[in-house]
C-alpha positions, 0 to 999 in steps of 0.5 A: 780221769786219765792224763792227756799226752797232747799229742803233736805230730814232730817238726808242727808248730802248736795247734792253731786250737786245742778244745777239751770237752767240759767235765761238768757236763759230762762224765770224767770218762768221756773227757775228749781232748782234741788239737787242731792243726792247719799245715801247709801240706795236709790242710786241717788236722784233727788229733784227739785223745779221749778213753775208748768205747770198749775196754781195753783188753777188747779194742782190737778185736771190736776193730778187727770185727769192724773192718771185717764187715768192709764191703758187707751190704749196709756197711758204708766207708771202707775200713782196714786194719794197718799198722801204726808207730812201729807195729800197733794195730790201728783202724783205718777208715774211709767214709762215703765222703771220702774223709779218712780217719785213723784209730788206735790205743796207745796207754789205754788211751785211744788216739784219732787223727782226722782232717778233711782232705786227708787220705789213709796214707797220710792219715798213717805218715802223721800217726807214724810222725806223732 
């Protein structure tokens, strides 16, 4: 089981919800913690933390390998590589509904910040503020 950071963007209030998946039902492993904000400047936010998909030592290049199929046939979205948080490679993604999401490890924790009208640079402006 690893500590949740609870990340929470500078100058936001608290989030209007915070939802932790529950352990029993689950593997420790897959624990997600998730904070749900609702601001005046980017609407609903969604920022989780949870132990990524693949190993530590592999996160980037399975991110590099995912946006390097951006524009391929059968690859729905956009995805990009960009910088984060003073250099941190992060997976920047954009689904066919136009919903921008944000992924990047930190800690050996992976960090996603999410939210229904967001666009990739404000996706990247809450990371940066977080």
């Amino acid at each position: 089981m690893f500590r949740f950071r609870c990340w929470c963007p500078r100058g936001w209030e608290t989030p209007v919800k915070i939802l932790v998946s529950d352990p029993t039902l689950t593997s420790p492993k897959a624990t997600v913690l998730a904070l749900l904000y609702d601001t005046n400047d980017y609407g609903r936010v969604v920022v989780k933390e949870h132990l990524p998909d693949v190993p530590t030592a592999e996160y980037d290049a399975v991110n590099e390998q995912w946006a390097s199929q951006s524009g391929q046939p059968n690859f729905y979205g956009i995805a990009k590589i960009v910088s984060v948080r003073d250099g941190q490679e992060a997976l920047s993604t954009i689904s066919p509904d136009d919903v921008a999401s944000l992924f990047w490890l930190e800690g050996g924790i992976e960090i996603s910040v999410r939210g229904p009208s967001l666009n990739e640079a404000q996706c990247e402006s809450i990371a940066n503020a977080l």
